[in-house]
Residue frames relative to the residue before (quaternion, step in Angstrom):
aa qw qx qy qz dx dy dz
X 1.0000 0.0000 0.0000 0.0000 0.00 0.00 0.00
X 0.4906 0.7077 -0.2558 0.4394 3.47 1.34 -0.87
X 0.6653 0.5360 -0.1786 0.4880 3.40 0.95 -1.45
X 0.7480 0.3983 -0.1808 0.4992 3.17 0.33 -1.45
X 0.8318 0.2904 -0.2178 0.4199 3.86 0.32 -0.02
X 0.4661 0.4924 -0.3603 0.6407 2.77 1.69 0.95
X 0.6702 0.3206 -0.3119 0.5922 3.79 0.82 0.09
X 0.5415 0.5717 -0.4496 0.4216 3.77 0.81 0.16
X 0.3511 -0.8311 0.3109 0.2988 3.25 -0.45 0.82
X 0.6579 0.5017 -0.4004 0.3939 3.44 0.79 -0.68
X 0.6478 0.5579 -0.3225 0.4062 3.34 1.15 -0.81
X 0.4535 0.7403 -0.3678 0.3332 3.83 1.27 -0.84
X 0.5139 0.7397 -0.2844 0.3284 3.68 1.36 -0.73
X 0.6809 0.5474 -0.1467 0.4639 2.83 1.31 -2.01
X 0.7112 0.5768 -0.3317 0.2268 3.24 0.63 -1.03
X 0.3938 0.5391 -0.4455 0.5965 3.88 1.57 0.05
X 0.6509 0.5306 -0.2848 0.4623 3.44 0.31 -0.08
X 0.6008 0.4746 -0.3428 0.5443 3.48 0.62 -1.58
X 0.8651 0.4252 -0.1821 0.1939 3.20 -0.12 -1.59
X 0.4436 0.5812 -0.3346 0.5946 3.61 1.64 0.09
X 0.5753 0.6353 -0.2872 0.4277 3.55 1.32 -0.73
X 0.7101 0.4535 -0.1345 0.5216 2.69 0.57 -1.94
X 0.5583 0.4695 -0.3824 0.5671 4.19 0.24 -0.79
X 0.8869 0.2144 -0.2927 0.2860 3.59 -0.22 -0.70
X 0.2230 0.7105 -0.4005 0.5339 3.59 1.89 0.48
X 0.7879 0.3937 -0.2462 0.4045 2.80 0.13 -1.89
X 0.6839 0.5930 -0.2520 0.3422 3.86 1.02 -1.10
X 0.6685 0.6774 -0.1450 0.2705 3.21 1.33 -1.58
X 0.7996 0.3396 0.0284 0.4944 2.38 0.70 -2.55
X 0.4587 -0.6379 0.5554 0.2723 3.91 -1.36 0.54
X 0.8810 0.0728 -0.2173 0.4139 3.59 0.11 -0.63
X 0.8301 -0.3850 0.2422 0.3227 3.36 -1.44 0.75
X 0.7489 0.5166 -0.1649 0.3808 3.05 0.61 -1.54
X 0.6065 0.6022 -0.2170 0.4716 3.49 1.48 -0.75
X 0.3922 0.7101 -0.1539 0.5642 3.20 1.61 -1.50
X 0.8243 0.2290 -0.1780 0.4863 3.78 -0.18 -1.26
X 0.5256 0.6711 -0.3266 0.4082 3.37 0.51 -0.91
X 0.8989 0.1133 -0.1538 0.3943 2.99 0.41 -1.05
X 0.2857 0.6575 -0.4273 0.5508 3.35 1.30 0.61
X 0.6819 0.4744 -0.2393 0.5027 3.36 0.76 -0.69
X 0.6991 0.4306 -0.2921 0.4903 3.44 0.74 -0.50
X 0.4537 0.5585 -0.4540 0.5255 3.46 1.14 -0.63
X 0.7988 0.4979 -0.2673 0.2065 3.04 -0.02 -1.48
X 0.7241 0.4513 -0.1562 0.4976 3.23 1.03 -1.19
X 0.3745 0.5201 -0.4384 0.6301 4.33 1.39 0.17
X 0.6359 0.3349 -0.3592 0.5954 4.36 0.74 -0.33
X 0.6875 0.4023 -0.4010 0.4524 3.74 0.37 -0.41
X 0.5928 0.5369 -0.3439 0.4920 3.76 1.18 -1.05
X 0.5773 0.6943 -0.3128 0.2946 3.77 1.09 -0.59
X 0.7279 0.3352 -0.1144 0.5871 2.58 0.85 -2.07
X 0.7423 0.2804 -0.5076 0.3357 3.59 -0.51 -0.46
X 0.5074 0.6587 -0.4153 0.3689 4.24 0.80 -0.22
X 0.7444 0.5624 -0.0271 0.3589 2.97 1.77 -1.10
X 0.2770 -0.8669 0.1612 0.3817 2.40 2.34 -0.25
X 0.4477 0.5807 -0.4427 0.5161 3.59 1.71 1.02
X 0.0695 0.7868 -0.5701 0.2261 3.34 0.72 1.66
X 0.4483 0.7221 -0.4943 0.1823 3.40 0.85 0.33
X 0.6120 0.5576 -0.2828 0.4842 3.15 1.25 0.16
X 0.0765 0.6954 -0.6989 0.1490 3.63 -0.97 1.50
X 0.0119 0.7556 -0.6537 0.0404 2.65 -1.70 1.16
């Protein structure tokens, strides 16, 4: 899913974002599971984006 909303363009924006996210998860949070979890949520506020945005052309 990562992939694919990373090659969309409008959504490509977010990802300077995601990835500050995802680094400070990785920094914050102590256990793995937490770590992913919330990566996932990042991830999925870009999916809530694009299809709200109506650049659902993307399925994955």
């Amino acid at each position: 899913m990562e992939d694919i909303y990373r090659r969309h363009g409008e959504a490509g924006a977010l990802f300077d974002a995601y990835e500050k996210l995802c680094q400070r998860f990785e920094r914050d949070l102590a256990d793995e599971r937490d770590v992913l979890l919330s990566k996932g949520a990042a991830l999925m506020m870009i999916k809530y984006w694009v299809e709200e945005t109506g650049s659902n052309s993307v399925r994955g």
